[in-house]
N, CA, C and O of each residue as an XYZ file, in Angstrom:
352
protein
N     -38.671    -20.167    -17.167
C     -38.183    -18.843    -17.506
C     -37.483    -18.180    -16.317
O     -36.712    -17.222    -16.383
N     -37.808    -18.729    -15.398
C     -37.332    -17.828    -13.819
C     -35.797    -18.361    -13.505
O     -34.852    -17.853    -12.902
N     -35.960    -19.447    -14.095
C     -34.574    -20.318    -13.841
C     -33.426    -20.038    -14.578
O     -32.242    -20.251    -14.317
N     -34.156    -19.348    -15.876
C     -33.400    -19.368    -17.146
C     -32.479    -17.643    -16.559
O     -31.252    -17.614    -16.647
N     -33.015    -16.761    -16.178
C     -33.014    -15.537    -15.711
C     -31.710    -15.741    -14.414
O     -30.480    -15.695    -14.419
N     -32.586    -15.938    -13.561
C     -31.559    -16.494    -12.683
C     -30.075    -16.833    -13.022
O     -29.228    -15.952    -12.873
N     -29.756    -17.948    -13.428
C     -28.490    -18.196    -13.903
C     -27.647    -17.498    -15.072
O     -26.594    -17.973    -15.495
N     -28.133    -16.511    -15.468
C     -28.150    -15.318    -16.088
C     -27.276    -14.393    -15.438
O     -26.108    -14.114    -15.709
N     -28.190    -13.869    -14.342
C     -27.791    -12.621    -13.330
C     -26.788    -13.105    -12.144
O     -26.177    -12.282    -11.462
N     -26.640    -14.835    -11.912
C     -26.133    -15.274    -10.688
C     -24.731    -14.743    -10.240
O     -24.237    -14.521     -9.134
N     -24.068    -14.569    -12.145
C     -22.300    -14.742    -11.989
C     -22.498    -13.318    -12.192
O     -21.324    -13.148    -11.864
N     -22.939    -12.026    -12.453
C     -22.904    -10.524    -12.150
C     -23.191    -10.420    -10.977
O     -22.613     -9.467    -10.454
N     -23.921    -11.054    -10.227
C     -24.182    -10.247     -8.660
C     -23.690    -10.776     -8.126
O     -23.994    -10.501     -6.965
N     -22.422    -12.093     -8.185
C     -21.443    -12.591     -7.717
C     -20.269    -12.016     -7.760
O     -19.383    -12.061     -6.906
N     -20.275    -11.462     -8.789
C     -18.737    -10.787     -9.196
C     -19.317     -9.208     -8.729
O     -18.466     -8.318     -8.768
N     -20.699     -8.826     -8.298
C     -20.550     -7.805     -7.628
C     -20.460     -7.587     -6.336
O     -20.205     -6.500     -5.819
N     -20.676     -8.662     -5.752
C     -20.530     -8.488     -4.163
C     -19.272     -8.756     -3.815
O     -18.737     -8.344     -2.786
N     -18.626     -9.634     -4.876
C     -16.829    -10.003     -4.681
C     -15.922     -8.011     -4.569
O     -15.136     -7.687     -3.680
N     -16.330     -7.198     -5.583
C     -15.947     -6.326     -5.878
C     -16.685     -5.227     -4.843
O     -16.165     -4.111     -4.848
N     -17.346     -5.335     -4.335
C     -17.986     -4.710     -3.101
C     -17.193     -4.852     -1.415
O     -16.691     -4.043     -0.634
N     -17.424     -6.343     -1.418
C     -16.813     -6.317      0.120
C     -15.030     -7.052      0.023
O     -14.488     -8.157      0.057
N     -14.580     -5.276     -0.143
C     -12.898     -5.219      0.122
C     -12.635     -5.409      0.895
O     -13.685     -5.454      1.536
N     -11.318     -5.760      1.989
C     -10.999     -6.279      3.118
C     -10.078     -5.124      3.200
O      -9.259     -4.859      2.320
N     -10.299     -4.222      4.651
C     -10.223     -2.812      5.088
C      -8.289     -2.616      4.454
O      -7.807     -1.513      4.195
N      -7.686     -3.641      4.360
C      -5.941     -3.538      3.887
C      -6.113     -3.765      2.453
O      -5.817     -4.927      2.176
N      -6.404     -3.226      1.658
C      -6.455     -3.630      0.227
C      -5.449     -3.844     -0.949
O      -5.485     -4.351     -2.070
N      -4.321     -3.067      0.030
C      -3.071     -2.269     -0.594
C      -2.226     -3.415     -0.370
O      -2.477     -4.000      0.683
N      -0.904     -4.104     -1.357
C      -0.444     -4.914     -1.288
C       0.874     -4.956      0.220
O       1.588     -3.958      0.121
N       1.229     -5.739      1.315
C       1.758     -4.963      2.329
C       3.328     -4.503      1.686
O       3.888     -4.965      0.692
N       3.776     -3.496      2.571
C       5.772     -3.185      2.528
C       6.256     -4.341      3.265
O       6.047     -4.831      4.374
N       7.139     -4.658      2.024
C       8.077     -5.276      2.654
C       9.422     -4.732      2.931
O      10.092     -4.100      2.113
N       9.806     -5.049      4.265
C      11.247     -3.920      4.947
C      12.085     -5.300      5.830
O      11.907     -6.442      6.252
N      13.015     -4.283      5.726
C      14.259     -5.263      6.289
C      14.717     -4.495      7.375
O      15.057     -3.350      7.077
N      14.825     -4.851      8.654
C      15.252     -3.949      9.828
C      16.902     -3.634      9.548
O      17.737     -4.350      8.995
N      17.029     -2.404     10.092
C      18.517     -2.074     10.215
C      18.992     -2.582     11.287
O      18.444     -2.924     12.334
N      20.803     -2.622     10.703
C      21.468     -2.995     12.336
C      21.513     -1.523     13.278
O      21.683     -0.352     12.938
N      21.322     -2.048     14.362
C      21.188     -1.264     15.551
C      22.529     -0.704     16.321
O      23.494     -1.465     16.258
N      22.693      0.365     16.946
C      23.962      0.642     17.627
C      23.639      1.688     18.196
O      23.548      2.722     17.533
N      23.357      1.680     19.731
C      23.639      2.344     20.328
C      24.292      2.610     21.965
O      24.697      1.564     22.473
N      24.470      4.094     22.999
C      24.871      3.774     24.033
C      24.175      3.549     25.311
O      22.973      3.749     25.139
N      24.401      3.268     26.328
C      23.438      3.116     27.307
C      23.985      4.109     28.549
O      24.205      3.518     29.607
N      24.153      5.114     28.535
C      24.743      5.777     29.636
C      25.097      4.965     31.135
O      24.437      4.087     31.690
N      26.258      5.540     31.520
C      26.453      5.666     32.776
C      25.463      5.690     33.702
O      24.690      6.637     33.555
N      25.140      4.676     34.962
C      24.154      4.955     36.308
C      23.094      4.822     35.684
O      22.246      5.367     36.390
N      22.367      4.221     34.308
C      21.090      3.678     33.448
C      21.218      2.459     34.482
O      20.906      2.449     35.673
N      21.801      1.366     33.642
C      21.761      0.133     33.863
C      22.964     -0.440     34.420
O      22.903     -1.530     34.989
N      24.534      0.471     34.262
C      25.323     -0.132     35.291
C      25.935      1.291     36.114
O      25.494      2.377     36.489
N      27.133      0.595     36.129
C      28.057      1.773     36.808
C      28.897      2.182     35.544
O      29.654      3.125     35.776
N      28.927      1.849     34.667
C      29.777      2.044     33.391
C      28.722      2.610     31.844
O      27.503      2.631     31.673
N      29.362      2.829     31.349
C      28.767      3.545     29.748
C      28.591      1.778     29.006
O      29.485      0.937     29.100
N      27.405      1.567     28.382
C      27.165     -0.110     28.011
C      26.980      0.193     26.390
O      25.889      0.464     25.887
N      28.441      0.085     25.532
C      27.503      0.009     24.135
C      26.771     -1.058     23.640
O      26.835     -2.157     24.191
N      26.083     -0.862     22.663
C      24.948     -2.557     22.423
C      25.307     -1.914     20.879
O      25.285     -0.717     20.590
N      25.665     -3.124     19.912
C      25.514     -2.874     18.387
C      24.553     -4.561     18.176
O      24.788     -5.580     18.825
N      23.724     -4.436     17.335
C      22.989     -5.561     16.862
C      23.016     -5.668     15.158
O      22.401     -4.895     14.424
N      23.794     -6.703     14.737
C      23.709     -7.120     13.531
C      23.324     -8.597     12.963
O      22.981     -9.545     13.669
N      23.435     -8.602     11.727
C      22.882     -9.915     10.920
C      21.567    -10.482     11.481
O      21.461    -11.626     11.923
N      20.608     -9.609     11.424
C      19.171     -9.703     11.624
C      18.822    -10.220      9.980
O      18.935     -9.559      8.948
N      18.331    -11.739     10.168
C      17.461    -12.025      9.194
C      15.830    -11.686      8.837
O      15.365    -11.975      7.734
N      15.055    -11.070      9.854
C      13.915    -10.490     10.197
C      13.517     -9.789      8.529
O      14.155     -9.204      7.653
N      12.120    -10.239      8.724
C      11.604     -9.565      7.717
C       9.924     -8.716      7.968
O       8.948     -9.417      8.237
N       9.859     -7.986      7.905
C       8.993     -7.135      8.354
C       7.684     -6.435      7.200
O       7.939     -5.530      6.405
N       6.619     -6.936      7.308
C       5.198     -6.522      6.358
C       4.544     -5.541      7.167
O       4.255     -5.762      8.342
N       4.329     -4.586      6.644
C       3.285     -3.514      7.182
C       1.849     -3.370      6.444
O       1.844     -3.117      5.239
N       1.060     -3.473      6.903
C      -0.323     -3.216      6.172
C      -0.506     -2.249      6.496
O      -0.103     -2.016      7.635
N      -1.131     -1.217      5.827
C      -2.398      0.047      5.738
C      -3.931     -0.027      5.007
O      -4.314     -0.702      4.051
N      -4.696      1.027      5.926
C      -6.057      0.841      5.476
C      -5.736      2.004      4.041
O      -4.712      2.531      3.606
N      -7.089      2.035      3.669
C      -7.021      3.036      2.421
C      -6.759      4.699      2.444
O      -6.769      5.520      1.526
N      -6.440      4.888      4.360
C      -6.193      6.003      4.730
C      -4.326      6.445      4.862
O      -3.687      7.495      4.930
N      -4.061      5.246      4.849
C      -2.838      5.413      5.054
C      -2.305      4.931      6.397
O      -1.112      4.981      6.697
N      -2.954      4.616      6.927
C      -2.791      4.399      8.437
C      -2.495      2.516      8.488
O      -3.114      1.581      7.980
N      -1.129      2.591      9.446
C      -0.909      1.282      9.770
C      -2.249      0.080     10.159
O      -3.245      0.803     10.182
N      -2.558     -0.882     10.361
C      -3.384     -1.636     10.680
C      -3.098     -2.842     11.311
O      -3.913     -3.428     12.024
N      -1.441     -3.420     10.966
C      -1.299     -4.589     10.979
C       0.571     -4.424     10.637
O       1.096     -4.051      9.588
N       1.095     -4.756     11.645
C       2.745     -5.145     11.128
C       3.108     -6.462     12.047
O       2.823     -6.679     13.225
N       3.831     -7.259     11.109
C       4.482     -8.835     11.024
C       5.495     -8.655     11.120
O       5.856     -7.866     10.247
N       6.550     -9.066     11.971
C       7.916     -9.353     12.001
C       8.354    -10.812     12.114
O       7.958    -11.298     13.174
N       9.075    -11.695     11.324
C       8.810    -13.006     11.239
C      10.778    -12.746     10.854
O      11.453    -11.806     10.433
N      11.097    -14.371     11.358
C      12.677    -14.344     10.982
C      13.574    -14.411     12.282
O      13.085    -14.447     13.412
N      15.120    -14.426     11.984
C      15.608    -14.620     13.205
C      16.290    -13.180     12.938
O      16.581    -12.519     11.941
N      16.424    -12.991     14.719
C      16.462    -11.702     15.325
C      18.389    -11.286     15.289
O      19.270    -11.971     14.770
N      18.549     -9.899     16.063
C      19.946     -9.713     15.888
C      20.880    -10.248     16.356
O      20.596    -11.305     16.920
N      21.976     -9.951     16.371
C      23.257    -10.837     17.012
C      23.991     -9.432     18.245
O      24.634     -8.398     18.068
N      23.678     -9.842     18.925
C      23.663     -8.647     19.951
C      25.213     -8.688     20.737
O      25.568     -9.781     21.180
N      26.167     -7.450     20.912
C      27.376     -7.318     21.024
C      27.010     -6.296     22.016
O      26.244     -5.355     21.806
N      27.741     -6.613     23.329
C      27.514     -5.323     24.823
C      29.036     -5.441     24.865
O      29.596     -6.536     24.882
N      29.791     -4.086     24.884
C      31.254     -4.097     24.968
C      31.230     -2.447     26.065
O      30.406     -1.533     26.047
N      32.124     -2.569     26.673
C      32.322     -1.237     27.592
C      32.791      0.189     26.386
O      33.000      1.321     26.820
């Protein structure tokens, strides 16, 4: 009878501890695509001249996780990076 009981209750308090211990990111992550970049680098920064930098055709793909607060926890950037252009 104890056995019979048992295998009874095994698959409810299985499927309740499954439904109990959530993993703190529960929320499915964002997926984002970085923008191309462009900007200047002033004069007497890094040279003697004004340095623009534009960065495009970034294949990068970017997942953000949050806890149930809203708060970041975890971001992935995976992919190949920009194509970087320095012109005066």
């Amino acid at each position: 009878m104890f056995r019979t009981t048992i295998s009874r209750i095994a698959p409810v308090l299985f499927a309740a501890a499954l439904l109990t211990a959530a993993p703190s990111a529960t929320a499915a992550p964002e997926r984002d695509k970085p923008d191309d970049i462009n900007f200047l680098v002033p004069a007497g920064e890094g040279c003697d001249f004004p340095l623009q930098i534009e960065g495009t055709a970034s294949n990068a793909n970017i997942l953000t996780f949050r806890d149930e607060d809203g708060e970041i926890v975890r971001t992935i950037t995976a992919g190949r990076g920009y194509t970087l252009t320095y012109s005066r």
